[in-house]
C-alpha positions as CSV (number, residue, x, y, z in Angstrom):
1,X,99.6,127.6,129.1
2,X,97.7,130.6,128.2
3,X,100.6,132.3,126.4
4,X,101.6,129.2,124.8
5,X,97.8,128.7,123.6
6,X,98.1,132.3,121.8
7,X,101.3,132.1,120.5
8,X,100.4,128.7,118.8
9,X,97.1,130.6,117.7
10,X,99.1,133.2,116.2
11,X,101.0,130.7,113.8
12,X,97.9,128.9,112.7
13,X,95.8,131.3,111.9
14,X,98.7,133.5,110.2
15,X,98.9,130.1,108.1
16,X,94.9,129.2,107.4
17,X,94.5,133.1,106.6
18,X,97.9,133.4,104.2
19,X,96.2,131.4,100.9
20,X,94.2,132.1,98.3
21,X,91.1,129.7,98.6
22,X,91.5,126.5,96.0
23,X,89.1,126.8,93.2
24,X,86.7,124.1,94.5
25,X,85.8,126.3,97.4
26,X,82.6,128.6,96.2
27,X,83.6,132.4,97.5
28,X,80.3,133.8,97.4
29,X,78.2,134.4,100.6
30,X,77.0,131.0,102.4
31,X,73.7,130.1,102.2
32,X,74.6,127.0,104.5
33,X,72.0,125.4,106.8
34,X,72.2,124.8,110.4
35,X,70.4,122.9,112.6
36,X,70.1,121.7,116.1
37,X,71.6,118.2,116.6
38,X,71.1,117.6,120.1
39,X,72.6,118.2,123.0
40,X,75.9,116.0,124.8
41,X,75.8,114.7,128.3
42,X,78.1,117.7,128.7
43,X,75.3,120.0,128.4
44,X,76.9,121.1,125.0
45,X,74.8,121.8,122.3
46,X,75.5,120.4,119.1
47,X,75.2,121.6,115.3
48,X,74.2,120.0,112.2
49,X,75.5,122.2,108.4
50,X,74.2,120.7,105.6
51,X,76.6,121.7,102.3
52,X,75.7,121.6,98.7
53,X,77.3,121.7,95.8
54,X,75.9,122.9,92.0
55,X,74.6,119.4,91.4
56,X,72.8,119.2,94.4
57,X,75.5,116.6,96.1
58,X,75.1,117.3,99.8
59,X,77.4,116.6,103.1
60,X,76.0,116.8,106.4
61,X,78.6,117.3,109.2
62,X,78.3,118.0,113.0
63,X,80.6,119.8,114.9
64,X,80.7,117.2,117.5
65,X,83.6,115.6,116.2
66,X,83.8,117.3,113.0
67,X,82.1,114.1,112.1
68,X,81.0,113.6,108.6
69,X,76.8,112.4,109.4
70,X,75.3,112.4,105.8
71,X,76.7,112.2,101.7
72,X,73.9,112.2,99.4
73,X,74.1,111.3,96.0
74,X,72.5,110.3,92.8
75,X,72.9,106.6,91.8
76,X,72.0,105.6,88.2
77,X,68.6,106.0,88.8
78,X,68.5,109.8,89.8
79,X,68.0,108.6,93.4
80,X,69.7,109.9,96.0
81,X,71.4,107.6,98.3
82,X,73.3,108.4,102.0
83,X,76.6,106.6,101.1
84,X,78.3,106.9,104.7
85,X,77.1,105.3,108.5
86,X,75.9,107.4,110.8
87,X,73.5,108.4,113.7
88,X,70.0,111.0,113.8
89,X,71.6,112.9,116.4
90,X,74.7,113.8,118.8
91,X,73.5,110.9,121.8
92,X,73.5,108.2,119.1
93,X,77.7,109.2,118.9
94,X,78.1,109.4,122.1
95,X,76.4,106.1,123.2
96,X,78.2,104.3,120.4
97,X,82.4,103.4,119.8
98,X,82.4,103.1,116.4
99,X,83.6,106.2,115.4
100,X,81.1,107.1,112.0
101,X,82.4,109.5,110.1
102,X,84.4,110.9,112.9
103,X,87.8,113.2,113.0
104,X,90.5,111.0,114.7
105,X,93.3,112.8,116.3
106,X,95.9,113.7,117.5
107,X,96.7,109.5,116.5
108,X,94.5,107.7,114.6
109,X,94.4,103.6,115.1
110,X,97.1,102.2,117.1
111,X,99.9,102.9,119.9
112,X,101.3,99.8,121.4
113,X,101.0,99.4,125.3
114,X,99.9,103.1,125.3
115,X,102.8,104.5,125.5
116,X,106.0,106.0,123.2
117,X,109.2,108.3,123.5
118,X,109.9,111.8,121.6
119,X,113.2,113.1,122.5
120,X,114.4,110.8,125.2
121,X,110.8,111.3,127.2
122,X,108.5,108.0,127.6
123,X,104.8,109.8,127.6
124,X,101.7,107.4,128.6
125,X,98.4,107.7,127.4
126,X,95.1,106.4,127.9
127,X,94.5,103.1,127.4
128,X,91.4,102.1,125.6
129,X,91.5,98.8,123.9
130,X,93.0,96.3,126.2
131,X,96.4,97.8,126.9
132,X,96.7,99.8,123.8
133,X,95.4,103.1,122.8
134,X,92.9,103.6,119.8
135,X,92.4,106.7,118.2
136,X,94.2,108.9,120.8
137,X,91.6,107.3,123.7
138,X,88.8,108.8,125.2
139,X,89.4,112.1,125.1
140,X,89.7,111.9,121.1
141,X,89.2,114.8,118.8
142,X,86.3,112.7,118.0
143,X,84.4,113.5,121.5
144,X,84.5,117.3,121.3
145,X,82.9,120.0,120.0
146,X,84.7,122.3,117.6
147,X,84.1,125.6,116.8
148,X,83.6,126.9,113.0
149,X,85.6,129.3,111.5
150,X,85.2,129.7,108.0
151,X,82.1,128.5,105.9
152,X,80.4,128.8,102.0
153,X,77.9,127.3,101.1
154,X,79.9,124.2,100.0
155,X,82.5,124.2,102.4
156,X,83.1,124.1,106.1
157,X,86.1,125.1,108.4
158,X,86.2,123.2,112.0
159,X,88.6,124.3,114.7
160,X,90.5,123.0,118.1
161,X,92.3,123.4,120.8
162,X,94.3,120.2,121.9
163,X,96.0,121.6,125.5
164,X,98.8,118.5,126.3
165,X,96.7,117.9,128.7
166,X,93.6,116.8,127.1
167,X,95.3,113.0,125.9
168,X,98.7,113.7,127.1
169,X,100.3,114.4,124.6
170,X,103.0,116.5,124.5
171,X,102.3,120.2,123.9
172,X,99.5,122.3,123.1
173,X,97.9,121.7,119.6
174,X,95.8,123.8,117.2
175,X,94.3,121.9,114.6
176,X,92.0,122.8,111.3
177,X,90.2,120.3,109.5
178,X,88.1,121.7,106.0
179,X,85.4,119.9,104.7
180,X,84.6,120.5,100.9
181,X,82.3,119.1,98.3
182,X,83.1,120.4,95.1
183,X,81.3,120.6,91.9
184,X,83.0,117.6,90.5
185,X,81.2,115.8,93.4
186,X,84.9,114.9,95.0
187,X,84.5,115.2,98.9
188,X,87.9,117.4,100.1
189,X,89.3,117.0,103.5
190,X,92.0,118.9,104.4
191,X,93.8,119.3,108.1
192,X,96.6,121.9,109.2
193,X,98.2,122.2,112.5
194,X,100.8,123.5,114.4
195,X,102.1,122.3,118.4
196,X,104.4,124.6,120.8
197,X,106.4,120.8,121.3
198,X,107.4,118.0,119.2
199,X,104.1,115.9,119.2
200,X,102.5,113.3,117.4
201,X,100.0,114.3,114.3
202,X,98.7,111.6,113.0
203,X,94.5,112.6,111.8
204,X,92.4,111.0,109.8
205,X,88.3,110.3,109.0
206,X,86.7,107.5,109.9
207,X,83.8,107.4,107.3
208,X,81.9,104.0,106.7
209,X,81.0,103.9,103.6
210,X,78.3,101.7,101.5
211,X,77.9,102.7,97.8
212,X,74.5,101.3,97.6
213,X,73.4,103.3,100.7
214,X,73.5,103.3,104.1
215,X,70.5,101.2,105.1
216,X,71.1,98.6,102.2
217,X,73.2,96.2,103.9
218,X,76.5,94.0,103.3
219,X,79.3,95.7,101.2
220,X,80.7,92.4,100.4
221,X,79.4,92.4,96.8
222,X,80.7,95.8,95.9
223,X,84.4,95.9,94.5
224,X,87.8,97.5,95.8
225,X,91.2,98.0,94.2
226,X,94.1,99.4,96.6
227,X,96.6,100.2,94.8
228,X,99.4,98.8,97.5
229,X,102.0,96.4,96.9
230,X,102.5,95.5,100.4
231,X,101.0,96.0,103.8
232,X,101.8,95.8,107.3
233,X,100.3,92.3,109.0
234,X,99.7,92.4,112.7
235,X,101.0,90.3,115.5
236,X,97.9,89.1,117.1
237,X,93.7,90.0,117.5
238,X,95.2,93.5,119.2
239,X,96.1,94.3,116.0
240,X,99.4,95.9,116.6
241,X,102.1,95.8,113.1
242,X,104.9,93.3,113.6
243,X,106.9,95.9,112.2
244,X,107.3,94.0,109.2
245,X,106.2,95.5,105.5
246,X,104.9,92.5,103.4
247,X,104.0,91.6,100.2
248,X,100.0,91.3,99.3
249,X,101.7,89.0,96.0
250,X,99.8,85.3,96.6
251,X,97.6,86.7,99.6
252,X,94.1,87.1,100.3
253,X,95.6,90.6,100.9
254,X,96.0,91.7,97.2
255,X,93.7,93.9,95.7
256,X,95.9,95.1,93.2
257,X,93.1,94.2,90.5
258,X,89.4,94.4,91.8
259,X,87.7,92.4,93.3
260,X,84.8,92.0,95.1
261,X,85.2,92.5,99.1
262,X,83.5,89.8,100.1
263,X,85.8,87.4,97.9
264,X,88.5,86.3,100.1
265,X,87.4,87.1,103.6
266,X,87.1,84.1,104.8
267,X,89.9,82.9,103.5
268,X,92.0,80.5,105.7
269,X,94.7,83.1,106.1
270,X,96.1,84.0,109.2
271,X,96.3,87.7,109.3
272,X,92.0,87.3,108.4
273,X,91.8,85.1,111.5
274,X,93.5,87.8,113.7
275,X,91.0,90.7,113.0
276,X,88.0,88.9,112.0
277,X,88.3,89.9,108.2
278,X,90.2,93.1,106.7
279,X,91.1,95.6,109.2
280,X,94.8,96.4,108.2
281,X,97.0,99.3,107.1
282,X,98.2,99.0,103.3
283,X,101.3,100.8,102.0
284,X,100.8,103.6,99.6
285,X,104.5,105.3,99.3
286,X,106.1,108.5,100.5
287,X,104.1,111.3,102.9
288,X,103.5,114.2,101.4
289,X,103.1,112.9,97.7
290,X,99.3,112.7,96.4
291,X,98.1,109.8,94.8
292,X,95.3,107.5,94.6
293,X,94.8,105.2,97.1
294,X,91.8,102.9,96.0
295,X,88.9,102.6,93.6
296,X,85.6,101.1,95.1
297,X,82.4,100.6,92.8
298,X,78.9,99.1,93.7
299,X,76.8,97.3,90.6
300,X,73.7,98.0,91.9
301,X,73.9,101.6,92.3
302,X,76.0,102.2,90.1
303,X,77.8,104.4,92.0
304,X,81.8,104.6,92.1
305,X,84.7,106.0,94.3
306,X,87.9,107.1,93.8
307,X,89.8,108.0,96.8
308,X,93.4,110.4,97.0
309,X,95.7,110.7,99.8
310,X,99.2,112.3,100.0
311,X,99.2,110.2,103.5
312,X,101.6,106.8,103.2
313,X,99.1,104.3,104.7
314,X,95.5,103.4,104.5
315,X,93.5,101.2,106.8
316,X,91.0,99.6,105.3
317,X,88.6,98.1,107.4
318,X,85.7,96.0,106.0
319,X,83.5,96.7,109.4
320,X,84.1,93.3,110.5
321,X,82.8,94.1,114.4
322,X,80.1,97.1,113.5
323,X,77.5,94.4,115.4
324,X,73.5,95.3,115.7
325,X,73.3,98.7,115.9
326,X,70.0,101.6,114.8
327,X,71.5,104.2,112.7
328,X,69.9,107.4,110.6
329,X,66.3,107.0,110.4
330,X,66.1,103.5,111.8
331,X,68.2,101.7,109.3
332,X,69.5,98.5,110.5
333,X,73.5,98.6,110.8
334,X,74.9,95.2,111.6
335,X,79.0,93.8,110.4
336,X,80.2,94.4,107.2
337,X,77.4,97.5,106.6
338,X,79.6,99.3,105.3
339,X,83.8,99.6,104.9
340,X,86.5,102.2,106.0
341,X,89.4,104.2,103.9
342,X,91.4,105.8,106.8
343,X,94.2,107.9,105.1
344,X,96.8,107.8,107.9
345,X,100.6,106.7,109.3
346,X,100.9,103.4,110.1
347,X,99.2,102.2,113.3
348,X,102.2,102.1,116.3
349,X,104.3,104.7,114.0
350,X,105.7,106.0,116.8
351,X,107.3,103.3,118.1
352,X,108.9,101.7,115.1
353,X,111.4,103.6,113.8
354,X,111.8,101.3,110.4
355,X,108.6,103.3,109.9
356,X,107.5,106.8,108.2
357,X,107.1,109.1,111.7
358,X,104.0,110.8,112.5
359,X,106.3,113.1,114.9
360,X,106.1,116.9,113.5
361,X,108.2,119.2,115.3
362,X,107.6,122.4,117.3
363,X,106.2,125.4,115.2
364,X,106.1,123.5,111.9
365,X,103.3,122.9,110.1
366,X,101.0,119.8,109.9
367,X,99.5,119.7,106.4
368,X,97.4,116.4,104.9
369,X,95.1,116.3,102.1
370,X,92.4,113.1,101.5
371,X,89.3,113.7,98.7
372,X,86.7,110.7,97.9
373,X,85.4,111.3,94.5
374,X,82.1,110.3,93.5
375,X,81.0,109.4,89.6
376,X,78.6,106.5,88.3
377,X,80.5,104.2,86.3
């Protein structure tokens, strides 16, 4: 395992290290801040960066989890507001399952009964949600701590090791996932990857976000345009795709034109019943092409998103079961806080083969780029 680990290092880093850094990245020396964020019941100690750009935009991450903890910003007022869910320190993501800001991976959402085949070999997983697995189980990419390799003072490289062992899996993953915040205020993340066997690669962040600040309460008032002509409804509460793409024409589903979230979700509509509100994948188009996913905007802020994806799905989930929870500084998180924009395959990929496939073969590369612009509107 030892060779395969370098060999797979070798390709990786041959690949991070073979580019010219995009424009958005500043290439002067970091001046980035770190500080302690705790430590895990591991006896791992755990980092907070705190990245800036020229109009004094800020991200917060933690490298346990690569998670995404803070996004300040100026609403209309000059004030800055923390747009995204999250916790003071590492113990509040450990004690808690809903995945703020979080790196999912290898699989984010969905794998039906836990289990799938790659090349005539059934692999089982763990199984975390009933009989299914959720975001790769409990020894997701979101439960580790990765190690930095690259950093300015606006942008931040996070690194792991996935042996097959870790959520078996097949093969031994490297992974990269880059956190930038350009001057244009657009949040950039971008993941690479490479496996020494044909292996599911299937990342995504799980940011909650509320564009009238974290602490401030429902998100059904603020308004959303996906731009999706169709979606994939799920079969029951487990939320697991029938397999089926449908239309969002004539549905609570269809917001082709925005609209405020709050509008239709408590519509009488079966696929609302199933998942207590919005918590389905939407279809965007072809992997690998970029474009823009969804708009979001909040009146009383003032403050606007546009969010891009070259993925072909996005889940968008209106943090129907977020329930009572304490988050940064004491604010008071309870359902519908805040909503979700996970770029990603479609939940159960793997197993429907109607589907794009989140399988990327042995020694090729994984590459996926998702940015949330901010502006006030």
């Amino acid at each position: 395992m030892h060779r395969a680990k370098e060999n797979v290092a070798v390709i990786i880093n041959n690949f991070n290290r073979s580019g010219v850094l995009p424009d958005y990245i500043e290439k002067e020396k970091s001046s980035m801040e770190k500080v302690n964020f705790g430590v895990t019941k591991r006896g791992e100690e755990a980092s907070l960066y705190v990245l800036e750009n020229k109009n004094n935009t800020t991200i917060k991450v933690t490298d346990y989890g690569a998670t995404l903890v803070s996004l300040l910003f100026a609403d209309k007022a000059g004030v800055q507001k923390d747009l995204v869910l999250g916790y003071d320190n590492v113990t509040g993501y450990e004690e808690h399952t809903s995945y703020f800001g979080a790196i999912i991976g290898r699989n984010g959402n969905r794998i039906k009964d836990s289990r799938f085949t790659i090349n005539g070999k059934e692999y089982r997983i763990d199984e975390n949600e009933n009989h299914n697995n959720l975001h790769s189980g409990k020894n997701g990419f979101n439960t580790v701590i990765w190690e930095v390799r690259e950093h300015t003072d606006n942008s931040i490289t996070f690194y792991h090791y996935s042996s097959e062992t870790e959520q078996k899996f097949p093969g031994n993953m490297e992974i990269t996932v880059t956190y930038t915040i350009a001057d244009d205020n657009t949040l950039h993340i971008v993941y690479n990857g490479k496996a020494d066997a044909d292996t599911i690669m299937n990342c995504t962040n799980h940011s909650y976000f509320n564009l009238n600040g974290h602490e401030s309460g429902s998100i059904e008032g603020q308004v959303l345009q996906i731009f999706a002509d169709a979606y994939t409804p799920v079969v029951d509460s487990s939320a697991i795709p029938t397999g089926e793409i449908a239309s969002v024409e004539g549905t609570p589903m269809d917001f082709r034109t925005e609209k405020q979230i709050g509008q239709d979700i408590r519509a009488d509509f079966e696929q609302l019943h199933f998942t207590g509100g919005y918590d389905h994948n939407y279809v965007l188009g072809r992997p690998g092409e970029k474009k823009i996913m969804a708009n979001a905007y909040c009146r009383e802020s003032g403050i606007a998103l546009e969010a891009e994806t070259d993925c072909c799905g996005v889940q968008f989930y209106a943090g129907n079961f977020i329930g009572e929870q304490t988050g940064k500084g004491g604010a008071a998180y309870h359902d519908r806080s805040a909503f979700c924009l996970e770029s990603q395959f479609y939940p159960n990929a793997v197993n429907e083969p109607d589907f794009p496939s989140p399988v990327v073969k042995a020694g090729h590369t994984y590459h996926t780029e998702t940015s949330y612009r901010f502006y006030l509107r």
